[in-house]
Residue frames as qw, qx, qy, qz and C-alpha x, y, z in Angstrom:
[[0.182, 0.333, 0.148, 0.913, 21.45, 19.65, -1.59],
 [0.261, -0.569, -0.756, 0.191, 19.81, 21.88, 1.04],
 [0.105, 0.913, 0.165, 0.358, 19.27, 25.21, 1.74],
 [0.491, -0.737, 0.276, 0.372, 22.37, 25.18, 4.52],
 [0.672, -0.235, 0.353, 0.607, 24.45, 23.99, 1.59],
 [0.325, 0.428, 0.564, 0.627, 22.88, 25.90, -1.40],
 [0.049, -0.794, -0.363, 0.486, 21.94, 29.21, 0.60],
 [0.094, -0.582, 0.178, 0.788, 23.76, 31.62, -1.16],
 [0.054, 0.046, 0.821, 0.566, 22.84, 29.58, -4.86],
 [0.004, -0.688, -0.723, 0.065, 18.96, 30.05, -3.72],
 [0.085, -0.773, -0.177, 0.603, 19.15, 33.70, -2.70],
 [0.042, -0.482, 0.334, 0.809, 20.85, 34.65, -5.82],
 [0.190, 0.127, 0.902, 0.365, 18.45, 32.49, -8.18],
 [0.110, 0.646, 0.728, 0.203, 15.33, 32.95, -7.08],
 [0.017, -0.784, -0.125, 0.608, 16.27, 37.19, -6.74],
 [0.012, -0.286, 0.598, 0.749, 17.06, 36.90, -10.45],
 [0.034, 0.441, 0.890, 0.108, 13.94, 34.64, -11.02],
 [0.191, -0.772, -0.565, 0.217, 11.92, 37.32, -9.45],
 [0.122, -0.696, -0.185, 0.683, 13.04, 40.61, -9.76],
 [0.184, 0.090, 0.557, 0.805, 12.20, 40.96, -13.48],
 [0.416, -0.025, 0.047, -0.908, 8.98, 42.14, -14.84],
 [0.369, 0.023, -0.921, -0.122, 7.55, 38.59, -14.80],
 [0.422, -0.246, -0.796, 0.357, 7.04, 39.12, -11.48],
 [0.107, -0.405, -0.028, -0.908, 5.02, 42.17, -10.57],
 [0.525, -0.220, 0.173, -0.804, 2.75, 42.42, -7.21],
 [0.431, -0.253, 0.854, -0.143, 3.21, 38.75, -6.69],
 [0.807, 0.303, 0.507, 0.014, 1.61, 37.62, -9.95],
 [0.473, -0.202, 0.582, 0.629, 3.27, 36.56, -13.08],
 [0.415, 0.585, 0.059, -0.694, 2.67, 38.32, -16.25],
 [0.841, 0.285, 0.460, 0.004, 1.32, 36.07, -18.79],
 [0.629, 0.756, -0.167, -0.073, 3.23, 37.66, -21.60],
 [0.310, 0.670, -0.663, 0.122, 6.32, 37.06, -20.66],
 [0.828, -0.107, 0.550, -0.024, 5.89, 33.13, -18.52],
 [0.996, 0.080, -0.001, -0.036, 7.56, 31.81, -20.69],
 [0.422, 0.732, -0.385, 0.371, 11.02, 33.07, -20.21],
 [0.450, -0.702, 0.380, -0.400, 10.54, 32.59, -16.68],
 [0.591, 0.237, -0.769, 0.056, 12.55, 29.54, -15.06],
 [0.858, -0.460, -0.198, 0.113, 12.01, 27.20, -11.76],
 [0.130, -0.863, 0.472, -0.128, 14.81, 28.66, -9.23],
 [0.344, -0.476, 0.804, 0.095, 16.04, 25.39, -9.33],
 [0.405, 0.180, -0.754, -0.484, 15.84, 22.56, -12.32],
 [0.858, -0.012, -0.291, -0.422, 12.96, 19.50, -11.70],
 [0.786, 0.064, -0.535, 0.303, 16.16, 16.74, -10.97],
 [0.241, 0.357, -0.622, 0.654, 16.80, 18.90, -7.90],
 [0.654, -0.269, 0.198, -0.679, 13.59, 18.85, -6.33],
 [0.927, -0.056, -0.335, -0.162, 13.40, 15.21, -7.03],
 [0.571, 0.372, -0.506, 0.529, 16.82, 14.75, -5.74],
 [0.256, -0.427, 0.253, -0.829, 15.73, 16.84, -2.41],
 [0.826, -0.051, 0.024, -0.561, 12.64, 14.63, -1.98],
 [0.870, 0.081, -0.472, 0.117, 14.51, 10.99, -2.53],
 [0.382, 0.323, -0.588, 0.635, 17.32, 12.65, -0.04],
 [0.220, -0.321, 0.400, -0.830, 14.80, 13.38, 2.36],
 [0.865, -0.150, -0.057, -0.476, 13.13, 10.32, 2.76],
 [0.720, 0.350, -0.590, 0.107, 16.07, 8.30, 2.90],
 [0.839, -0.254, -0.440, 0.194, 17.30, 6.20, 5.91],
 [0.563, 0.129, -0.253, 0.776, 20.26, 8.28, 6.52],
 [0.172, -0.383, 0.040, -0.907, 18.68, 11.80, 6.38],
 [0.485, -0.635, -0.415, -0.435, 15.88, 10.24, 8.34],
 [0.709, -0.451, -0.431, 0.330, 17.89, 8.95, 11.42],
 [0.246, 0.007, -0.124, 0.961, 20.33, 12.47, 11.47],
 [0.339, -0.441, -0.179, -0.812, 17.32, 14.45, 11.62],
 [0.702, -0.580, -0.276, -0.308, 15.27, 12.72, 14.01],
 [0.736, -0.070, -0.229, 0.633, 18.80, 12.45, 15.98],
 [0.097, 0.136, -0.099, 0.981, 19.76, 16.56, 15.88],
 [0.222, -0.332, -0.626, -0.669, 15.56, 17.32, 16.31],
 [0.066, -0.037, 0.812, -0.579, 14.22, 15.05, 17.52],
 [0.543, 0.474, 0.426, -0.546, 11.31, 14.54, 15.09],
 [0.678, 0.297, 0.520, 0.427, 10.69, 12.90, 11.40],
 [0.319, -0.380, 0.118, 0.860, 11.37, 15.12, 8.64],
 [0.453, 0.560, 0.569, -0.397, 9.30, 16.81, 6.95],
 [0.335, -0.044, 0.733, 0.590, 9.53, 15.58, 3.37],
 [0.371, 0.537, 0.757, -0.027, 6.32, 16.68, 1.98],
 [0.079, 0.859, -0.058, -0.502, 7.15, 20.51, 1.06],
 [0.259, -0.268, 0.811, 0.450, 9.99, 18.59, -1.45],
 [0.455, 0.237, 0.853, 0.093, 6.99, 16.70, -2.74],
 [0.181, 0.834, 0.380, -0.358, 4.85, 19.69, -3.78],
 [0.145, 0.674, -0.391, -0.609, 7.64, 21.63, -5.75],
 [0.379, -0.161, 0.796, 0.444, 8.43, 18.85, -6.82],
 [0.325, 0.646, 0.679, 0.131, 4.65, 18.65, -8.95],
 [0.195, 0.907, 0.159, -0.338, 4.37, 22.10, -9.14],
 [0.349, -0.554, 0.622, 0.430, 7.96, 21.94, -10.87],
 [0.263, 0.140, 0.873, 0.387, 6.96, 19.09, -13.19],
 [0.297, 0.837, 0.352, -0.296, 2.99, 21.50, -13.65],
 [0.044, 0.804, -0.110, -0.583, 5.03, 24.08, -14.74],
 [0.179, -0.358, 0.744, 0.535, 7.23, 22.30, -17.20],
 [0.290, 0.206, 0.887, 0.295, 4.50, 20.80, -18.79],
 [0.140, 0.703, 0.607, 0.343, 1.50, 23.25, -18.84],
 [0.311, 0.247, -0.184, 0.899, 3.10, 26.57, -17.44],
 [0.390, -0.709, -0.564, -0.165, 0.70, 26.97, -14.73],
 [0.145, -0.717, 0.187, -0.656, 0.54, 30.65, -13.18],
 [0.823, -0.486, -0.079, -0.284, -0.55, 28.37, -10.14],
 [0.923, -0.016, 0.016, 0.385, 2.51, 26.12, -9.94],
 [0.475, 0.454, -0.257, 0.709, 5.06, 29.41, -10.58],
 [0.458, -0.709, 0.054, -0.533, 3.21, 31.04, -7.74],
 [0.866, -0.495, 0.070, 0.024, 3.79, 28.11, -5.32],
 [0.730, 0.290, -0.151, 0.600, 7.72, 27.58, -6.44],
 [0.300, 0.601, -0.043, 0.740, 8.34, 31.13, -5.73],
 [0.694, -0.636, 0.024, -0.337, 6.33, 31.05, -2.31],
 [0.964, -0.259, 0.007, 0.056, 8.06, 27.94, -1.42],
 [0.699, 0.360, -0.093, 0.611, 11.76, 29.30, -2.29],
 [0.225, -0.729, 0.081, -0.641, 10.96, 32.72, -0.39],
 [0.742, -0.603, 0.022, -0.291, 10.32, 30.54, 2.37],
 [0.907, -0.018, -0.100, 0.408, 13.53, 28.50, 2.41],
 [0.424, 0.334, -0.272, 0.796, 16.06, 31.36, 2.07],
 [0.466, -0.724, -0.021, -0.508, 13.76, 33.34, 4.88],
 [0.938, -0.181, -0.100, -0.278, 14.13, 30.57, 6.86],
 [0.790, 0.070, -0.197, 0.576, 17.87, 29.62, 6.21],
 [0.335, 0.580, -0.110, 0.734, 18.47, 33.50, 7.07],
 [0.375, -0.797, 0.084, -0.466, 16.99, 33.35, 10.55],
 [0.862, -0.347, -0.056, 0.366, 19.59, 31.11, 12.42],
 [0.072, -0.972, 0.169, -0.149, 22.33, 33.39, 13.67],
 [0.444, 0.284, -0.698, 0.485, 26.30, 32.54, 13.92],
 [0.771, -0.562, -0.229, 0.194, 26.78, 30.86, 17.22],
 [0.511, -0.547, 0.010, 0.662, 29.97, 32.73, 17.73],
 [0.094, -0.908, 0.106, 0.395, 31.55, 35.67, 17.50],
 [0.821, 0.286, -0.088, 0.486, 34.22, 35.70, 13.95],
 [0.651, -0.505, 0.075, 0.562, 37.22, 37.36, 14.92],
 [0.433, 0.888, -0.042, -0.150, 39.21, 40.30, 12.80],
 [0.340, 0.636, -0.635, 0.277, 42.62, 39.49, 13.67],
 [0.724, -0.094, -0.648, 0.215, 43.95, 36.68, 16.09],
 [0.550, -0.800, -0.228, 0.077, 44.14, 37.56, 19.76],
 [0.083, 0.857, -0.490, 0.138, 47.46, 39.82, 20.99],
 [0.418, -0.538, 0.731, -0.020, 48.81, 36.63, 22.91],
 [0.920, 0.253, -0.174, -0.245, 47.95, 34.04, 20.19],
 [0.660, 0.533, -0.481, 0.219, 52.05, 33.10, 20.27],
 [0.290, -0.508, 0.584, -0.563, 52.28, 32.93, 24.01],
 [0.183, 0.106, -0.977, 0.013, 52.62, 29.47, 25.30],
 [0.627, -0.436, -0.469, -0.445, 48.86, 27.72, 26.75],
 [0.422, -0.634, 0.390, -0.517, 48.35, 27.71, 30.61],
 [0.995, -0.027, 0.090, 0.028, 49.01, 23.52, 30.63],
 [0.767, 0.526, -0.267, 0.254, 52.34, 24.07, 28.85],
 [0.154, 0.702, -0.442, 0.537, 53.64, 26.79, 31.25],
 [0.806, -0.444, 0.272, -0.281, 53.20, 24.03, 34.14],
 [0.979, -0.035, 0.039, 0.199, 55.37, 21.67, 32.85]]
């Protein structure tokens, strides 16, 4: 589960996470922490963090890259995740919420490589320049 496959499931979480009053001027208002939730449950961060140390993920990365991956941001929610759940540390929502900002930022600067289309081309049904040789 990354942030190519889970973009749109981030953006809309952690803008519901955040745009209550919870969230005011980038700190959290103690009355109401406890309603707030992690933009994603505890088992995903872990989940993130096993997937990103693994063999597989290590060679495809360092393959498309060209450099190891860097698994250590995973680690961090992951505590700040397990902080929160246990002693609702202002600290620990602060860094979640940082660290989610930054992912969907992040997933939102890479630009389509191509152009989509509105409608198929006018000659779509017209035979291919190979065919009309033969």
């Amino acid at each position: 589960m990354s942030v190519e496959h889970h973009g749109q499931f981030l953006h809309s979480s952690l803008a519901g996470g955040l745009r209550g009053r919870a969230w005011r001027a980038g700190r959290p208002d103690m009355a109401e922490c406890s309603s707030w939730q992690p933009p994603r449950p505890c088992e995903a961060y872990r989940a993130e963090w096993n997937l990103c140390r693994s063999a597989r993920h290590f060679l495809h990365h360092y393959y498309v890259h060209g450099e190891r991956p860097a698994c250590e941001q995973w680690r961090r929610d992951l505590a700040s995740c397990r902080d929160w759940e246990e002693r609702r540390s202002a600290e620990a929502q602060r860094s979640l919420c940082e660290s989610e900002r930054a992912r969907v930022q992040a997933a939102r600067k890479h630009i389509l490589v191509w152009a989509l289309r509105q409608s198929p081309p006018a000659d779509w049904h017209l035979p291919l320049p190979q065919e009309k040789d033969e």
